[in-house]
N, C-alpha and C positions, 0 to 999 in steps of 0.2 A: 504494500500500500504506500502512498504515499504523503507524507507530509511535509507541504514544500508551503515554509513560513511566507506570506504575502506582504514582506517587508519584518526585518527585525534585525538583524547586525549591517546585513545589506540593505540597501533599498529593493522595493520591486522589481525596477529596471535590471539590477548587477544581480538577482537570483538568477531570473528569464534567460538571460544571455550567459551567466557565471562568471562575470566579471568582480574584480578584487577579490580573486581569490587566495588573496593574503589575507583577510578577514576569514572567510569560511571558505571551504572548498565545496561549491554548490553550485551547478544550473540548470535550472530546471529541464530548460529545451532538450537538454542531453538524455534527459529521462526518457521520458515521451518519446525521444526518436529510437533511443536503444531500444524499449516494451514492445514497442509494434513491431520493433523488427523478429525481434525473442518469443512473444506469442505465434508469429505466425510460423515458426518452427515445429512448433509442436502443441496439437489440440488439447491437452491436457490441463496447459499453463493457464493459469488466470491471473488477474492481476485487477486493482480498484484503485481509483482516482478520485481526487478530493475535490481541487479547488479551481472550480469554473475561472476564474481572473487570468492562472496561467494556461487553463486548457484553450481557453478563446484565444488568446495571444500566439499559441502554437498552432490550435485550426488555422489561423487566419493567413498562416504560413507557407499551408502544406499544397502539394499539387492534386490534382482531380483524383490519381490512381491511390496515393494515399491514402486522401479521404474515403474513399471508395474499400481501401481497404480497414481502416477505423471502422467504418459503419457497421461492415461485415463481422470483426470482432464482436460490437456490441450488441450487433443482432443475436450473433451464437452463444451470449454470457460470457465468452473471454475475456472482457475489457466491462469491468462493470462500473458503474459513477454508485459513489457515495455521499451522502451530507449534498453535495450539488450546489452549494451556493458559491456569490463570488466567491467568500473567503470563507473561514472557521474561525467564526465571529468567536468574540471572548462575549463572556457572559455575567460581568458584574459591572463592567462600567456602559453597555450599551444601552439601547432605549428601545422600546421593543416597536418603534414607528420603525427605523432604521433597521432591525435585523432582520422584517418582512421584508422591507425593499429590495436587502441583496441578496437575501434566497430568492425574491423571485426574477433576480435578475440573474442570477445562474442557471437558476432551474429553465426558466423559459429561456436560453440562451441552447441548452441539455436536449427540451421539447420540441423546440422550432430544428434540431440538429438533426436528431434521433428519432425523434417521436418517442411510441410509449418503451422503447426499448432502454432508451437514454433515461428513463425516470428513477433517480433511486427511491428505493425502498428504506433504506436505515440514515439514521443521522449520525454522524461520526464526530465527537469532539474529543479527541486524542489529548489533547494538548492544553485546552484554556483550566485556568488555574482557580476550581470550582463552579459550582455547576447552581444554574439558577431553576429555579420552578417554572417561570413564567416560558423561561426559551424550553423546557420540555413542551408547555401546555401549546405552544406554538406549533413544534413538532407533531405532536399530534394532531393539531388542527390541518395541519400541508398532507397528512396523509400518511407519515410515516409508518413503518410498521413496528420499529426499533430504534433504541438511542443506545452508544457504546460509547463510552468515553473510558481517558485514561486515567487522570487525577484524583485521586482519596485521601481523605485526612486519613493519617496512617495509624490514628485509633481508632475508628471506622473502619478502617480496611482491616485492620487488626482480626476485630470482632468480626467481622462479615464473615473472614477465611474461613475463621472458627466455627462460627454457624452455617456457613453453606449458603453465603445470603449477598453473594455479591452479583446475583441477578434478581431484580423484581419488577414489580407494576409499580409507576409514580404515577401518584394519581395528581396531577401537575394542576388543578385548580382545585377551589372551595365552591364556585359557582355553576362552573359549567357541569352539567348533567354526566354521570359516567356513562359510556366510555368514552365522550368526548374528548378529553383533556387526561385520557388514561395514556401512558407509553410503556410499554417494555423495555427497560434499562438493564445495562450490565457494565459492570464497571471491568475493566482490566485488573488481571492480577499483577502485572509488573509491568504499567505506564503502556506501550504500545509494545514488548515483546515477547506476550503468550497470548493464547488466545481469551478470548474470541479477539483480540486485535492486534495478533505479528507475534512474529516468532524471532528472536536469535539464539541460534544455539552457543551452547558454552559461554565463557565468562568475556560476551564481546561488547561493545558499545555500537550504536547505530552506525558510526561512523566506520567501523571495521569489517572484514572481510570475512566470512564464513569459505573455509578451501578446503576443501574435502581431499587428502591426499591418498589415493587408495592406490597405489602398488605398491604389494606387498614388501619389493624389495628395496624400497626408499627408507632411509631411517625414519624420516617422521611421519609416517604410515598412520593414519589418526582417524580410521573407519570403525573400529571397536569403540575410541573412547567418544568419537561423536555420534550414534547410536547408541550410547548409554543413554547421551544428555539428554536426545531428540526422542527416543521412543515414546515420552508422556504428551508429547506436543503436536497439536495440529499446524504445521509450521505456514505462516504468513510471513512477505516480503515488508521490507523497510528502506530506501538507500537513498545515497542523496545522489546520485551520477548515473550511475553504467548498471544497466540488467543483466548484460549477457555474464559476466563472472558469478553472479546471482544465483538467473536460473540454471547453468550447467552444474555449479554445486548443488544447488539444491534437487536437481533430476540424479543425481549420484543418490546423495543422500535419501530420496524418496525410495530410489530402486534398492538400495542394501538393507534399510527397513525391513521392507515388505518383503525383502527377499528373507526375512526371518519368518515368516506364516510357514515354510515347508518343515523347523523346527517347531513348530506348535506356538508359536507368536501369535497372540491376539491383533495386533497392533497391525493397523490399516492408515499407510500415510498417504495424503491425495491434495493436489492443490484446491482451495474451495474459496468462497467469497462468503461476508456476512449475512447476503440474503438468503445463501443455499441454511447458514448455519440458523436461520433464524427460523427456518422453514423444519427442519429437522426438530428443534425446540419444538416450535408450534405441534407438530403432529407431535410428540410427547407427551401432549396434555396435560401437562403440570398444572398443582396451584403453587403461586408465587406468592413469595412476602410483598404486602405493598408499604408501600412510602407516601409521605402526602406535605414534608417540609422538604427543603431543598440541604444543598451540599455547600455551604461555605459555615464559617469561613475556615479554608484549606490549610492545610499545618501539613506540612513530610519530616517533622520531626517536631521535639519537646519546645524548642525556643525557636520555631522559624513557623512564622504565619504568614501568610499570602494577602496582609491584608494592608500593604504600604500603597500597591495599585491602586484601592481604591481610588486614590488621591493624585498619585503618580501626574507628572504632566498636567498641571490645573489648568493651563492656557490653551493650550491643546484638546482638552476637553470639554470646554468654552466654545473651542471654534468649530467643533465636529458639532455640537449640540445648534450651535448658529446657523450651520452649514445645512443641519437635516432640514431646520424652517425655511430657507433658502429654496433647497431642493424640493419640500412640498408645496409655495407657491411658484415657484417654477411649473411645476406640472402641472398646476393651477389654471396658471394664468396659459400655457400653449393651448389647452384644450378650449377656454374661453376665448382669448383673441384668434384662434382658426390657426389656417396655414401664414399668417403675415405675421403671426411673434416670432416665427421660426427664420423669415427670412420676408422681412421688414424694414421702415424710414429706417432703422439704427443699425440696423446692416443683418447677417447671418446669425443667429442664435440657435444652441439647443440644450435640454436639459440632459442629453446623454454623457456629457462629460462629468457633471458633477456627480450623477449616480452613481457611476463606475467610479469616482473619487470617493465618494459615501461609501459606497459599498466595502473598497478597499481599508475606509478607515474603521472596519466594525471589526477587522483582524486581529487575535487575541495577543499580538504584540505591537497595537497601533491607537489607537483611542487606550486600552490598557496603560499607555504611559510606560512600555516596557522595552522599548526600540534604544539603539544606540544614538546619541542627538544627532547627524548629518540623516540620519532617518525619518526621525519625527519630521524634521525640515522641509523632509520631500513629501511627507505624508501631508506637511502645512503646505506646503507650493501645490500638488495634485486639487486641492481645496481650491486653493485660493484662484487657479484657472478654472475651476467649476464657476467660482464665484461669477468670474467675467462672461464666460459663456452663458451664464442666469442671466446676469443682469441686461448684457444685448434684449436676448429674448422676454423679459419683463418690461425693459423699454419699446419694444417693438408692442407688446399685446395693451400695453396700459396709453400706446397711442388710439391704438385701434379702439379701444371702450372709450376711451374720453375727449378722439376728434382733435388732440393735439401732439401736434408732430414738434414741438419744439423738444430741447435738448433737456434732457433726464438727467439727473445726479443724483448717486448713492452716496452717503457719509458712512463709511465703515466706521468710523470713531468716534461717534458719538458718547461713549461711556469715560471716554478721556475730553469730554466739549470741544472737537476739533470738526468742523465743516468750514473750509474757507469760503463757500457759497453766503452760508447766512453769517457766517463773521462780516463781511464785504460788504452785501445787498443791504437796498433800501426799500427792496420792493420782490419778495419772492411767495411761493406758494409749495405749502408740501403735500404731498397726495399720500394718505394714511391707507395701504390694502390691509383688510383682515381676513386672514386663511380660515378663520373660524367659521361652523355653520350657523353661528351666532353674531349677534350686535356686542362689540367689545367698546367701553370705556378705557382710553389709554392715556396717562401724563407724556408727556415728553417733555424732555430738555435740550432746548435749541443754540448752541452756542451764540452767542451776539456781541457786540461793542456798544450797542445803544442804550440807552436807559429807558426810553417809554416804547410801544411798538401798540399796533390793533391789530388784533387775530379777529377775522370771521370765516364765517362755514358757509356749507356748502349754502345755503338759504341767504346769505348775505347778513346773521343773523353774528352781533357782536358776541366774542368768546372773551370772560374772565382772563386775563393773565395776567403776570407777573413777573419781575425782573431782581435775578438775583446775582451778587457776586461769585464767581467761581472758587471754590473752594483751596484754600491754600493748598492741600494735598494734591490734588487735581492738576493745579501748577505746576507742581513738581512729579507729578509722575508724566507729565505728556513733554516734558521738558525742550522745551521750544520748538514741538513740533504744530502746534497752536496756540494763537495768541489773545483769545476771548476771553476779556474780561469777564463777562457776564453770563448770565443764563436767563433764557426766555421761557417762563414754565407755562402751560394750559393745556386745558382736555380736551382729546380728540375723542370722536363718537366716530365707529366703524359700521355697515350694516354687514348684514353675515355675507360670509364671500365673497368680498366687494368693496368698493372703494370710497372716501369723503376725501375730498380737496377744501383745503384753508387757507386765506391767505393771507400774510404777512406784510406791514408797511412799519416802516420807524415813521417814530413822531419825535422824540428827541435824541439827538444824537452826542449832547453834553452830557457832564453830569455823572451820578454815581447813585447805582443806590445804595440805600441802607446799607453802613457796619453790619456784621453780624455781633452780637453782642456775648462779651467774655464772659458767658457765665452758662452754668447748665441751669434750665429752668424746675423748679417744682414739680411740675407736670406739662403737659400737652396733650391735647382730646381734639375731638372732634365728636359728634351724636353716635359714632358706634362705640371708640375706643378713648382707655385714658389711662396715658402712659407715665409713669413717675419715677424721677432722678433723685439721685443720694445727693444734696446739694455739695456734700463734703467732696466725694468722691467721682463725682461726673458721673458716676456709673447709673445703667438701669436698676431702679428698685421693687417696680410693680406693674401689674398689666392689669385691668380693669374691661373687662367685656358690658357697657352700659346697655346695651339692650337685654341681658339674660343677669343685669347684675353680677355678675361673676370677678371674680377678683383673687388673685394670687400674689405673692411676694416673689419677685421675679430678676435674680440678675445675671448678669452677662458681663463674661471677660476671655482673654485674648492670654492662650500660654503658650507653650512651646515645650515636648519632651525632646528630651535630649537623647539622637539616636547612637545607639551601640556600636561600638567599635568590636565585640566580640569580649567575651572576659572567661574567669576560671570554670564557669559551668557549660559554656558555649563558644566557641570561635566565630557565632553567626553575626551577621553584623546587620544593619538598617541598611536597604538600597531601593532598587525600583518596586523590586516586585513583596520585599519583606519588611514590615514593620516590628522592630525591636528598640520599642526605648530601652533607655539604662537603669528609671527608675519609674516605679507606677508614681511617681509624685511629677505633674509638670512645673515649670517656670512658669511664674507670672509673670507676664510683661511688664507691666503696671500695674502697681493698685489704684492708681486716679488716671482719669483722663483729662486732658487740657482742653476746656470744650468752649464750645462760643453758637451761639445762636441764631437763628433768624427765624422769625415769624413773619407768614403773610398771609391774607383770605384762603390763599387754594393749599399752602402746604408748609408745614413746619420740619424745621430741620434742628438736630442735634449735633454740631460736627464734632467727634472726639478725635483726640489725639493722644494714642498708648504711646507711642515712640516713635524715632525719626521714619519708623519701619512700617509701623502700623497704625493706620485711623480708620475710621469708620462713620458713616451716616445714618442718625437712625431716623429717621423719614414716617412723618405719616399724612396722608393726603386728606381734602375734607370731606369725602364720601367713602372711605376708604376702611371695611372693615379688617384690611390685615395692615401689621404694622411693616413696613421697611427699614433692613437694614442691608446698607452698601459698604461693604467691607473694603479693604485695600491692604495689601499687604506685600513688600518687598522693599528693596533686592534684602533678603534675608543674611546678614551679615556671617559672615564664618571665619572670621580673621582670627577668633579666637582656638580656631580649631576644632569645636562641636559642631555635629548637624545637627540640624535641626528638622522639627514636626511641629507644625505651627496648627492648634485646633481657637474655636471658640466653644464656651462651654454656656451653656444655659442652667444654671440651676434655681429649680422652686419649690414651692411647699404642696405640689402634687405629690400623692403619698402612690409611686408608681412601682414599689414594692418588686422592686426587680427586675420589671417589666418596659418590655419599650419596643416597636414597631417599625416596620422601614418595608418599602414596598420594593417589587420584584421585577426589576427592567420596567418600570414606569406603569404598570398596573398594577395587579392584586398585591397584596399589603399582607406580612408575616410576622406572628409575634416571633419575639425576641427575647430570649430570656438571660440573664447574666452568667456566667460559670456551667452553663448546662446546653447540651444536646440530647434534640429530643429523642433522638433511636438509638443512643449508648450513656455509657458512664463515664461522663469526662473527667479528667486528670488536667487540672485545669494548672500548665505550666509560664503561662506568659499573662497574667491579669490583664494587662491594656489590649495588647494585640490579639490575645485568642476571645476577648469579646466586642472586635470591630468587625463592621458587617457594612457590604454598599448600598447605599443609595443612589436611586436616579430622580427621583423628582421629590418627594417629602419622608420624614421622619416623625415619630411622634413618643409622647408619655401622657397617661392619663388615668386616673382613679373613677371612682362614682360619679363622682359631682362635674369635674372638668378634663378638658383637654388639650392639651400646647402642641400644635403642629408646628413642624418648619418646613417651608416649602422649598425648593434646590433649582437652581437653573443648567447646572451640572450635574456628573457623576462623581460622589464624594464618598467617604467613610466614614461612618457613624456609631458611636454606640452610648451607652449609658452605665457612666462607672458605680456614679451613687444614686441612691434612690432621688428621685424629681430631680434628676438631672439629665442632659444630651447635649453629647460634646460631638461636632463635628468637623474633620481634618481638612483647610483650606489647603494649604502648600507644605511644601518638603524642597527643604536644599539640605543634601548630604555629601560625606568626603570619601564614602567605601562604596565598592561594589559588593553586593549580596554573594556572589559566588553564583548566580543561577544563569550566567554565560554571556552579559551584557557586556560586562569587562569594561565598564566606568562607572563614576557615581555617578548618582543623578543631581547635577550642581546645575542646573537652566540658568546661563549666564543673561539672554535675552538681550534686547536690540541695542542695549549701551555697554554691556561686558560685563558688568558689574555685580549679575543677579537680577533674573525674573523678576518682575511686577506682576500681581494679580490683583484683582477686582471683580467682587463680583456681590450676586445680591441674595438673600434669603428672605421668606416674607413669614409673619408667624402671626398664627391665630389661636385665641381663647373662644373654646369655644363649649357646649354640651357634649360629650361625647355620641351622643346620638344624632348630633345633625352636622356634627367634626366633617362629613364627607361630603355635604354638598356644597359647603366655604371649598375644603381643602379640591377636590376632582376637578371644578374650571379654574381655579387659579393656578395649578399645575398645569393643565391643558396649556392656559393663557403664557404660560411662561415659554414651554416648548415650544409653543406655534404663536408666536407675537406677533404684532402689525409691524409692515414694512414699511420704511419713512422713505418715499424721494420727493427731488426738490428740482422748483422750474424757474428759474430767475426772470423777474420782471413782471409785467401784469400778467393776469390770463389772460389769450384771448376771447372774445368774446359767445362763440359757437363750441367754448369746449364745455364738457358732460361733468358736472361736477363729485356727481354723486350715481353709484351705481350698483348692485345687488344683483348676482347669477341666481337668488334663489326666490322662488316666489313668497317666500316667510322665512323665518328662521327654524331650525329642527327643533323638538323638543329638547329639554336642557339633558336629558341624562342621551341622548342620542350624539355621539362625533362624527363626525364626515374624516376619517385618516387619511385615506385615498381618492385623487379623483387625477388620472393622467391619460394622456395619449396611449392609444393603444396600437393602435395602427391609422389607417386612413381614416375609416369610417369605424373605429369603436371607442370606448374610452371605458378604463377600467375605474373603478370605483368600490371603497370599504366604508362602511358602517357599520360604527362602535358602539356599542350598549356603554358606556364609561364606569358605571358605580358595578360595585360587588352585590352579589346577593345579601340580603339581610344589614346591608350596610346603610342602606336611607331608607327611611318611613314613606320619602316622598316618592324617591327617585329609582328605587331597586324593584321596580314592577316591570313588567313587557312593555315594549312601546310599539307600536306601529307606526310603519311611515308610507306616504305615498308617492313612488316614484313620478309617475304620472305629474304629481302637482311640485316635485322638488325644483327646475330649473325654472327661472323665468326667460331666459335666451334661446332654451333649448329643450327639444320635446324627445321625451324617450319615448321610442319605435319600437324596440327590440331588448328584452333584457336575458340573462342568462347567467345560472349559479354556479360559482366555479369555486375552487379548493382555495384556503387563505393564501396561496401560492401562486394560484393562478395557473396552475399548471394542471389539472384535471378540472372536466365538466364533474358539478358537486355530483352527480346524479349515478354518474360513474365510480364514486371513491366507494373502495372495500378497501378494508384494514383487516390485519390478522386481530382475534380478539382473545384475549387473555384470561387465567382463570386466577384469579386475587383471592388471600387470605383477608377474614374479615368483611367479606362481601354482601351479606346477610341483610336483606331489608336495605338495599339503597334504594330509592324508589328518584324519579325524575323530581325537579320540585316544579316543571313547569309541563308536564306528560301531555301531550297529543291536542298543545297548542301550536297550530300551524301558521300559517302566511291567510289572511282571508282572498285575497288572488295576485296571481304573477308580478302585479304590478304594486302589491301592497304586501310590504314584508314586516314581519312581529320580529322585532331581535327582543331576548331575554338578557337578562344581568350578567355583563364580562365578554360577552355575544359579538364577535369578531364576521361579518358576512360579507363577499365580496363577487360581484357581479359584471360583469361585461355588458357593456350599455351601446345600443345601437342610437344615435341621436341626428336629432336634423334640427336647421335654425328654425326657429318658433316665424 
């Protein structure tokens, strides 16, 4: 089989071709041409293939007689695809919008090749370092029959041996109906070298040669002792170059085997693939132990936890999470402005480039934060030209809706107040899309130099704003790469899937506003919330929910553990992928912060300052039931010689008794317990790091009475050390390498040399525990899929469209629109989400119906059709092998033999992922 990393010491480019082979000796292309040559020697040989990215790159290479001959392979089972996506996505820091999209960008790459030949059947995740719930319940939904992977905490695996339990049923969700969200799992016994995934015989590493020396009269003659080692093993392939040395050992090795049955040998060795092996299980008819929490967080020994990645690469995992919202109104907006976004007034556009960047970044050594840095680099440049091919084509589609061909500007940096457009202008407009199938209220913040301006909307209809000074920190982190004094704050109103233009005039261009005022205030409210400061100490002291009266003692500070160097009970040290403080006690940054004020009608700011390294804004708007805080943090100083793990910690007088919560690749939500695994007895050797766990979009603790969410705009690490507390890990600069083959620290010098800056934001709500999900579900949503700002200098003209809406209303609130893209000429693919769990809203956790018929107002659907969450089987078509689980007794559906009431009107249930192929024509 093969596992051919999609960027990780090399770039993509230098695996493909196996260039710098001073770093690793690997190329891909070498594989793939040696296998095809090796199989068609002999019918016997088989051989699986992982990752769509480099198999397209090699298709796209070969000549007709090859292909010709590849197909033939895959028709006969010789050449079998596994897993099928672009990559072998990692599965703690990904978002489960983004690890749809590159399975089905493989897979449909696999179906359009192959047809149903090309389809796999098993998911293969060899390699990523713990294993999420949510990416099984996925796998199940695309169809799969089986999930194998390599990685176990090794007291889990421990136990498992012991018990005979390293195959079972995950039952991968709480909501969807079983068998829905059931998989077949099996974990390897030793990473990918025995079965059910690879074989090497004797004490070799992947990297080594299996040579079978059989004549008798050579001294090192080694067919007795390698038939000792091999007779237990069903042997599978592993290499990173050349087959043919491979397979001719291993066709030795098979025939001396078996040439042991004329002895009375049991032992039948044969080349096979995981689906023949999963098929052999199935007719077995076993019952299997099932599982129903997932596998992190990963430890391969007493002081090395896998749970530094969470964190790994904060910036990076900022801009893949930027990138997915990007890429989803990209698809957006092609299928709304027609064929003229693709190739329109602003030239050539397409969203293929940035997919196939997406895709590559969901690699479980790439969004992970586990790459060598000239890698991450190219993983950021492969983005950043997604970016520019987006934007053409968003230019292009947002002429065509709104009748204006003038020139478009994106502000990539706006979180540092840099747009030289509206620093300059005295007269601009910015056009707000929202991806949402909803009406979004959004603040923004407009860099300026003026001090009064008039915003109105799309109705000519004056907007509130307000002008404030840019923040000292803000100055210094964007360090003369903008020069805006000011900031121009007010609300922008979006309709669902669609677009409001505002526009912009200064009216004074002297002047200053307000100081912000050196002092932390008593409090700050607004009619939902009322937030209060230690006056001594600048720090937060309280959060007050006014509408439920609710009210806790609530503060927040800024520490740093200090990562290990290795010492007398371990040599392991802190690096990318492993989190080892030196001590469960962190550093406080500061016990005060240096704060200064500003109040105005629309929004109140606390700006602190821990140190020259770290400040923070804690933000709350005047409609606004959750509170903001905007963090900043860096170049994190190491002159001293310690690395550093820089968290923020939340603690209050929620009595969360151990307990604490964090959701699974951006949907369904897992408790979390301190010091315990719920399927063993943990030996709990590392206190901080064996109880961090990742997030992708919120975290929470809660008792009877209340609940404190935090909501994430990134993929972070979380956990909860003491009771009413949640500390969560912003950045890491460290001086060691982990040992796990990166072969440097992870020191992100970033664009000045000096050390990484990050920024970033968290929003947190008080709320009942019982209606916690319908605050926390769209403000998540809103974060991952935010409004897009561009900007049109000068007046508008007068014929343009100010305001515009693809939908005829907006969806129900518990209903998402995930998907909506080009499909081909005349289709367009499309998913909707149920958002809330079962039993998790009063309001919200029922069936919803929708009707496609009345969904577009541009566009009439003709034609619809149910296909796999993958998009690669008509739904009508899918059979899965089904499994016999321990514990089984009395599931019953909770939503039984509620159907669709007709073709054009579909019921999704709670967690309900459905995805359709739309025939449409203009209205």
């Amino acid at each position: 089989h093969t596992h051919d990393d999609v960027g990780w010491l090399k770039t993509v480019d230098q695996y493909f071709y196996g260039a710098r082979n001073d770093i690793q000796h690997a190329g891909v292309q070498y594989i793939l041409d040696s296998v095809v040559s090796e199989l068609q020697k002999d019918p016997a040989r088989r051989f699986i293939y992982v990752e769509t990215a480099f198999f397209y790159r090699w298709w796209n290479q070969q000549s007709q007689s090859t292909r010709n001959i590849v197909k033939q392979l895959v028709q006969e089972g010789r050449l079998e695809f596994v897993n099928g996506g672009w990559c072998m996505s990692d599965e703690a820091a990904t978002h489960y919008s983004a690890v749809i999209d590159q399975m089905t960008l493989g897979l449909r790459f696999l179906n359009d090749t192959f047809g149903e030949c090309g389809r796999p059947r098993v998911a293969w995740h060899i390699d990523p370092f713990g294993h999420a719930r949510e990416h099984a319940s996925l796998f199940a939904q695309m169809g799969y029959d089986g999930f194998f992977f390599g990685r176990l905490d090794y007291q889990d695996k421990e136990r498992r041996m012991k018990t005979r339990e390293m195959e079972m049923v995950w039952r991968a969700s709480g909501s969807l109906s079983p068998p829905t969200a059931d998989l077949f799992t099996g974990c390897c016994s030793e990473w990918h070298k025995y079965p059910p995934c690879g074989v090497f015989v004797g004490p070799m590493s992947p990297a080594l040669m299996l040579t079978l020396q059989d004549d008798p009269a050579l001294e090192d003659y080694n067919v007795d002792v390698l038939y000792e080692n091999a007779h237990h093993h069903e042997p599978w392939l592993y290499f990173q170059k050349n087959a043919i040395p491979w397979y001719k050992n291993m066709d030795k090795l098979i025939r001396y085997v078996n040439a042991q049955q004329a002895k009375g040998s049991q032992v039948n060795v044969l080349y096979s693939t995981p689906s023949c092996y999963l098929q052999e299980l199935h007719l077995a008819n076993q019952t299997w132990p099932l599982k129903s929490d997932d596998f992190f967080p990963y430890a391969d020994g007493p002081h090395d936890f896998w749970t530094g990645y969470f964190t790994s690469r904060p910036a990076l995992k900022r801009y893949e999470r930027l990138s997915n919202s990007l890429l989803q109104m990209c698809n957006q907006l092609e299928v709304l402005g027609g064929p003229k976004s693709r190739n329109g007034p602003f030239g050539k556009g397409d969203s293929d480039t940035m997919s196939r960047a997406m895709a590559v970044a969901q690699h479980h050594d790439a969004v992970s934060g586990t790459e060598k840095q000239h890698v991450a680099n190219d993983y950021a440049k492969k983005l950043a030209e997604g970016w520019a091919h987006c934007q053409v084509l968003i230019s292009n589609s947002l002429s065509v809706l709104s009748g204006s061909e003038d020139p478009r500007v994106f502000c990539d940096r706006l979180n540092i107040s840099v747009c030289p457009l509206t620093e300059a202008s005295k007269m601009f407009s910015v056009n707000v899309y929202n991806p949402l199938a909803r009406p979004v209220s959004w603040w923004v913040h407009l860099p300026v130099n003026g001090t009064t301006y008039n915003v109105t909307d799309s109705s000519g209809s004056v907007v509130d704003c307000h002008v404030l000074p840019v923040s000292k920190s803000t100055q210094n982190v964007r360090r003369g790469r903008g020069y805006a004094q000011n900031e121009l704050v007010f609300q922008v109103q979006a309709p669902p899937l669609g677009f409001s233009t505002y526009s912009i005039t200064l009216l004074t261009a002297n002047g200053a506003p307000a100081e912000p005022e050196h002092r932390a205030p008593v409090t700050m409210q607004n009619k939902y919330l009322k937030v209060t400061f230690d006056p001594t100490t600048g720090l937060l002291s309280g959060l007050t929910n006014l509408e439920t009266q609710q009210n806790i003692q609530l503060t927040q500070n800024f520490y740093w553990y200090n990562s290990s160097d290795g010492n007398s009970e371990s040599s392991q040290t802190s690096g990318a992928y492993i989190f080892r403080p030196n001590s469960s006690t962190p550093f406080t940054i500061s016990k005060t912060a240096e704060t200064t004020t500003v109040q105005t009608p629309v929004v109140q700011e606390v700006r602190q300052q821990f140190s020259p390294w770290v400040s923070q804004v804690v933000r709350l708007y005047e409609d606004s039931r959750e509170l903001e805080l905007e963090w900043t943090v860096g170049p994190i100083p190491v002159n001293d010689g310690l690395g550093k793990e820089v968290i923020t910690r939340f603690d209050s007088n929620i009595a969360s008794a151990g307990y604490f919560y964090s959701d699974s690749n951006g949907r369904e939500v897992l408790e979390r317990r301190k010091d315990y695994r719920p399927t063993w007895d943990l030996k709990q050797t590392e206190p901080i790091a064996g109880n961090y766990y990742p997030i992708n979009s919120r975290a929470f603790i809660k008792d009877g009475k209340a609940q404190l969410t935090v909501v994430t705009e990134r993929s972070q690490g979380v956990s909860s050390i003491y009771n009413g507390s949640l500390e969560i890990m912003l950045h890491r600069r460290l001086l060691r390498d982990d040992y796990r083959g990166v072969g440097e620290p992870l020191s992100e010098l970033g664009e000045f040399g000096d050390g990484l800056v990050v920024r970033g934001r968290l929003l947190l709500t008080l709320t009942p525990p019982e209606t916690a999900a319908d605050l926390h579900r769209p403000l998540a949503q809103g974060l991952v899929l935010q409004p897009l700002l561009s900007f049109q200098d000068g007046p508008l003209k007068p014929a343009t469209k100010l305001q515009f809406s693809a939908l005829q209303a907006a969806l129900p609130p518990a209903v998402h629109l995930l998907t909506l893209s080009q499909w081909d000429t005349d289709s367009v693919l499309m998913r909707l989400e149920h958002q809330y769990e079962s039993g998790e809203s009063q309001t919200f956790s029922q069936p919803v119906t929708v009707s496609l018929q009345k969904l577009f107002s541009t566009l009439e659907v003709v034609g619809v059709s149910e296909m796999s969450l993958a998009a690669n089987q008509w739904k009508e078509d899918m059979t899965r092998l089904q499994w016999n689980s321990s514990n089984d007794e009395g599931v019953k559906p909770l939503w039984a033999g509620l159907g669709d009431p007709s073709s054009f009107e579909i019921t999704l249930k709670p967690m309900e992922i459905r995805t359709f192929l739309l025939k449409l024509r203009q209205r």
